[in-house]
C-alpha positions as CSV (number, residue, x, y, z in Angstrom):
1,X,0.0,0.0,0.0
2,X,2.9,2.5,0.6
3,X,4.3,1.7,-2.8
4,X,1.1,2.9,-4.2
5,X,1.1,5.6,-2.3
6,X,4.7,6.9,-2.8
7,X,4.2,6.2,-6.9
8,X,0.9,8.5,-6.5
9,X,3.0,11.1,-5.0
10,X,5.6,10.9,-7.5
11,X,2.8,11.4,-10.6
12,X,0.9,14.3,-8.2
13,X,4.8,16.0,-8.4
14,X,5.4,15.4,-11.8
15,X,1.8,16.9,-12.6
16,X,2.3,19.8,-10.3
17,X,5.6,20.5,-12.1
18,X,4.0,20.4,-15.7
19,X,0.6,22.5,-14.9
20,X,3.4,25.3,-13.4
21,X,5.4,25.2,-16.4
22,X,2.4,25.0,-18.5
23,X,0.6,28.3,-16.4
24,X,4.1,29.7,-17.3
25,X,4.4,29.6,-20.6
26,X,0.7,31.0,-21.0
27,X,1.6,34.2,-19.0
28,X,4.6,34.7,-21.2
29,X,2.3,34.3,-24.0
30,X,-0.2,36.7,-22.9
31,X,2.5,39.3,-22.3
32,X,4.2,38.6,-25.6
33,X,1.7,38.1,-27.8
34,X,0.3,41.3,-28.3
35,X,3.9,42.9,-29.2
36,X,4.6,39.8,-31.6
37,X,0.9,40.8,-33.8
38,X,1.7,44.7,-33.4
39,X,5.5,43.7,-35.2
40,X,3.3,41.6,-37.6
41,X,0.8,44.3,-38.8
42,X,4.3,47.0,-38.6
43,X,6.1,44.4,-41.2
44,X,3.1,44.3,-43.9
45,X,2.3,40.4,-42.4
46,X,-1.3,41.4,-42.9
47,X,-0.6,43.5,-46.5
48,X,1.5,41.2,-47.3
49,X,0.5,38.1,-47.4
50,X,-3.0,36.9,-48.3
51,X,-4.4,32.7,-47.2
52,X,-6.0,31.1,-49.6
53,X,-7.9,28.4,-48.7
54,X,-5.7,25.7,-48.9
55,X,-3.3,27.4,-46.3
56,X,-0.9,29.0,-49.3
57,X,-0.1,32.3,-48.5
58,X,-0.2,34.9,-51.9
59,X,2.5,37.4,-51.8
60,X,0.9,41.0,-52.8
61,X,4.5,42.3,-53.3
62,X,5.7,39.5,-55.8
63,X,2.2,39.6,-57.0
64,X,2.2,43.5,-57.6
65,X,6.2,43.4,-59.0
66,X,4.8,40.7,-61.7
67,X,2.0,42.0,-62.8
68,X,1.8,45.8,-62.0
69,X,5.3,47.2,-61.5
70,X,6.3,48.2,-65.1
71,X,3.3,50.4,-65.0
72,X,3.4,51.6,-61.6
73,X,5.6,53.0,-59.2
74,X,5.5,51.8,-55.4
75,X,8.6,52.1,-53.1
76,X,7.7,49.0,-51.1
77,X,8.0,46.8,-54.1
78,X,10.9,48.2,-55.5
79,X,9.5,49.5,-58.9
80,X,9.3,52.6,-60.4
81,X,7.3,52.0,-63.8
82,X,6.0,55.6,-65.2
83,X,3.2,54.8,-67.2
84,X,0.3,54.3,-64.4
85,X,0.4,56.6,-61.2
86,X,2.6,56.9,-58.7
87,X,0.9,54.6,-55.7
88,X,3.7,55.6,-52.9
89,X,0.9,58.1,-51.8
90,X,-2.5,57.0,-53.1
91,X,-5.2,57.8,-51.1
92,X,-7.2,55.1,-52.3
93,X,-8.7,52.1,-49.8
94,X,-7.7,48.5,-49.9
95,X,-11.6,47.8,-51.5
96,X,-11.0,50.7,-53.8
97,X,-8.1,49.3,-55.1
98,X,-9.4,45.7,-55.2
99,X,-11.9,47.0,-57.4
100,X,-9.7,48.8,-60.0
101,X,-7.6,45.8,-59.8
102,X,-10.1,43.5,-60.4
103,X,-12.0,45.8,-63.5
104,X,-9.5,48.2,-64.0
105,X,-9.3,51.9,-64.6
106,X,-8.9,54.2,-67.8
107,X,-5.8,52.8,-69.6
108,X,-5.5,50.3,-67.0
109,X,-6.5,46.3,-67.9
110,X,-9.0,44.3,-65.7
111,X,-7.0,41.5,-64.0
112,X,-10.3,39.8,-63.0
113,X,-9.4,36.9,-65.5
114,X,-5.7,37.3,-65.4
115,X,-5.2,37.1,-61.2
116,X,-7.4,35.2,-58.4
117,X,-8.9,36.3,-56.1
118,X,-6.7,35.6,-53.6
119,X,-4.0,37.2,-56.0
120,X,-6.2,40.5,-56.3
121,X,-7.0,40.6,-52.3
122,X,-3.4,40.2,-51.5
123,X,-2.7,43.2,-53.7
124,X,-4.9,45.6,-53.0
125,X,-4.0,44.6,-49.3
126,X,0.1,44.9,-50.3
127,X,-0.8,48.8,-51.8
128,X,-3.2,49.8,-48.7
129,X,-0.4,48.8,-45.9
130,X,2.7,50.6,-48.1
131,X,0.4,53.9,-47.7
């Protein structure tokens, strides 16, 4: 019976110790956490990157350098095309530019067949969060 009762006690310590640890980590979490999503949104990780559904993330800066920066200029990307207008200080919102992406705009193509939607969102995410 005191073997029982010694091996009880060992598993009650052992349990302790991982609940304390476990309580630990959570509080370092709940400190931490907010600063790690505030450096997220800073860095573009919401502009930047867009989920599809099957988890793959769409890169609206490789997306924009591919498809939009020999027209336009935007510092974030890197490109400096001169035909469209200069979108380093566009005042336009992430749905406003969605939409000219996805129908386009004067001399500006629709990319509603050319890009997905996931393409177009990250995008028009990418531009908004460069502003």
């Amino acid at each position: 019976m005191a073997a029982a009762v010694n091996a009880l006690r060992g598993i009650d310590k052992a349990l302790a110790v991982g609940s304390w640890l476990t309580a630990g980590l959570l509080v370092v979490m709940l400190f931490l956490g907010p600063a790690v999503i505030a450096n997220d949104k800073a860095t573009g990780g919401a502009g930047a990157a867009v989920y599809a559904g099957g988890g793959a993330a769409t890169d609206g800066r490789t997306v924009f350098k591919a498809n939009c920066g020999s027209c336009h200029t935007l510092s974030a990307a890197g490109t400096n095309g001169t035909v469209g207008p200069d979108l380093d200080h566009t005042s336009l919102s992430a749905a406003e530019i969605e939409a000219t992406v996805r129908s386009g705009r004067g001399a500006m193509p629709a990319f509603a067949g050319k890009l997905s939607d996931a393409e177009i969102k990250a995008v028009a995410a990418f531009v908004d969060a460069s502003n």
